[in-house]
C-alpha positions in Angstrom: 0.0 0.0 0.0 2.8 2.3 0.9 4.2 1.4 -2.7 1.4 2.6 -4.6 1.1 5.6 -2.1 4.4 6.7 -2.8 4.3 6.5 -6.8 0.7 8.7 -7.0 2.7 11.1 -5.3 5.9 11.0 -7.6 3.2 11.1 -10.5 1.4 14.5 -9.0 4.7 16.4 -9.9 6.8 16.4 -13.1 10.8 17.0 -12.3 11.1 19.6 -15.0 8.2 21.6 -13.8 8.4 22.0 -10.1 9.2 24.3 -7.5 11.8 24.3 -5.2 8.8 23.0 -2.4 8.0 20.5 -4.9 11.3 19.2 -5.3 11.6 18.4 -1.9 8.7 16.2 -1.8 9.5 14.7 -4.9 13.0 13.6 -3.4 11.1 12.2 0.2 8.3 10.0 -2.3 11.9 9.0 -3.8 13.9 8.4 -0.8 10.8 6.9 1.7 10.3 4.7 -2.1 13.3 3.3 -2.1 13.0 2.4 1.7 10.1 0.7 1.3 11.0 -1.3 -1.8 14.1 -2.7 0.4 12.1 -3.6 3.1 10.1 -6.4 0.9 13.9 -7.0 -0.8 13.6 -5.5 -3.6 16.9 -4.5 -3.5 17.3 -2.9 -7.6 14.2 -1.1 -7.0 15.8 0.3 -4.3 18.9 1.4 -5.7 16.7 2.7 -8.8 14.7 5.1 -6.5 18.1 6.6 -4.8 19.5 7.1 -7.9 16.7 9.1 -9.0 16.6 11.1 -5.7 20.2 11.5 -5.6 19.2 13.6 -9.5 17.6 16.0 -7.5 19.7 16.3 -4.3 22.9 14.1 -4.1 23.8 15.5 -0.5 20.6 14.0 0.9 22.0 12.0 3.5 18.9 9.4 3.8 19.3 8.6 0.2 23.1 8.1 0.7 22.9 5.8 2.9 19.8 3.6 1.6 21.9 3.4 -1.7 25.2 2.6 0.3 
């Protein structure tokens, strides 16, 4: 459930158009995402999901250490 919670919310906002406000949500969908995908082992998904939140803030330290 968290899963599908998490994507609506990465669909609601387009990278290219968003604020700075928005941008910060999009990288916690991205970084709470990948958390989530690792706790029922899916491990690529994971890494996928930091990746992609490391595009919009790579000194995010949550997403570092997810990936790591």
């Amino acid at each position: 459930m968290a899963e599908n919670c998490y994507k609506q919310g990465l669909g609601c906002i387009s990278k290219e158009q968003a604020s700075r406000s928005c941008l910060r949500a999009l990288l916690l969908c991205y970084s709470n995402l990948a958390a989530t995908h690792m706790s029922l082992g899916r491990m690529r998904d994971a890494i996928e999901d930091c990746r992609l939140a490391a595009e919009i803030d790579q000194n995010f330290l949550k997403v570092q250490l997810r990936a790591a």
